[in-house]
N, C-alpha and C positions, 0 to 999 in steps of 0.2 A: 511546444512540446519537443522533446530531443528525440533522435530517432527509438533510442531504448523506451521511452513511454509511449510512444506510437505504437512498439510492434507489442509491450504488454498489453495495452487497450486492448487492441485487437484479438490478442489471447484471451482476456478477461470479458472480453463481449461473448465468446463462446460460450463463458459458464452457465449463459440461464440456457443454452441450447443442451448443453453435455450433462450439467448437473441442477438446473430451475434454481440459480441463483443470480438473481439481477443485481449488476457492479452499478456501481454510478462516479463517473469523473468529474471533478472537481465540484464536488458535495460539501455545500456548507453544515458544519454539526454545531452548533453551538456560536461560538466567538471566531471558530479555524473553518477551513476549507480544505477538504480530505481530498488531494489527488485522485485515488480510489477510495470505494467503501461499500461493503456487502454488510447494507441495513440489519437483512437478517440472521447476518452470523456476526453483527457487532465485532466484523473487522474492519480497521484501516490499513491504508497497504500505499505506505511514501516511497519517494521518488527522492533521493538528495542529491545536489551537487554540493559544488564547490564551497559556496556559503555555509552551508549546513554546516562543515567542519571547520569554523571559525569559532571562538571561545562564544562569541553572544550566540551563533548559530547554535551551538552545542547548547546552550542556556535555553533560547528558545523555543527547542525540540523537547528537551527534559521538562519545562513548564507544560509545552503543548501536551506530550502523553499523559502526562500525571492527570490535565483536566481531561483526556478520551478516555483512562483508565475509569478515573471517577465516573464519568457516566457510562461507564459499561465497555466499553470497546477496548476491545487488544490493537495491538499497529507493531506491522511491519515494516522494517525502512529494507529500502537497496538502496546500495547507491549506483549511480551511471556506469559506473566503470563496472559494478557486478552485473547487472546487465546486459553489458555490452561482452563479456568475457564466459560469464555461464547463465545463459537466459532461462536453460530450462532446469538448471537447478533452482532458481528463483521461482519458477511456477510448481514445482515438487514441494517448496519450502511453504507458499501461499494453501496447496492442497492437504498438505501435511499437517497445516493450521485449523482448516477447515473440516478434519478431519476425515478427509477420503484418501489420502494414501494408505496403503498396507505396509 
């Protein structure tokens, strides 16, 4: 894990305490394995680096979401570098999904 998905874990372990939503880290759905995922708001929520913006990476990603969409699931990517520059806009963006921002 890179230091950025360490300190979101950490954030996202609060949710079942602040809002009774249980994350679970690297959750397999299917044929993928969801870095995060909140079962019962059928979100995923990735973590990309470097690979990820390579053309197959970019293939990859587009094939994976279309099969989470199909079964139900939204997904969110950051990437490291969002992160590591704006952390808590990234959890405003994940709440905002979830629908409890105002």
């Amino acid at each position: 894990m890179t230091d950025g998905e360490k300190q979101l874990w950490q954030a996202l372990k609060d949710f079942r305490k602040l809002y009774g939503l249980h994350v679970r880290r690297q959750t397999p759905i299917g044929p993928y394995v969801a870095d995060f995922a909140i079962h019962s708001a059928r979100l995923v929520i990735e973590v990309d680096g470097e690979h990820h913006f390579t053309p197959a990476g970019i293939s990859r990603d587009k094939k994976r979401d279309a099969w989470l969409a199909e079964a139900g699931y939204s997904v969110i990517r950051f990437n490291t570098g969002e992160l590591a520059e704006s952390f808590d806009a990234c959890i405003e963006k994940i709440l905002n999904e979830l629908g409890l921002m105002k």
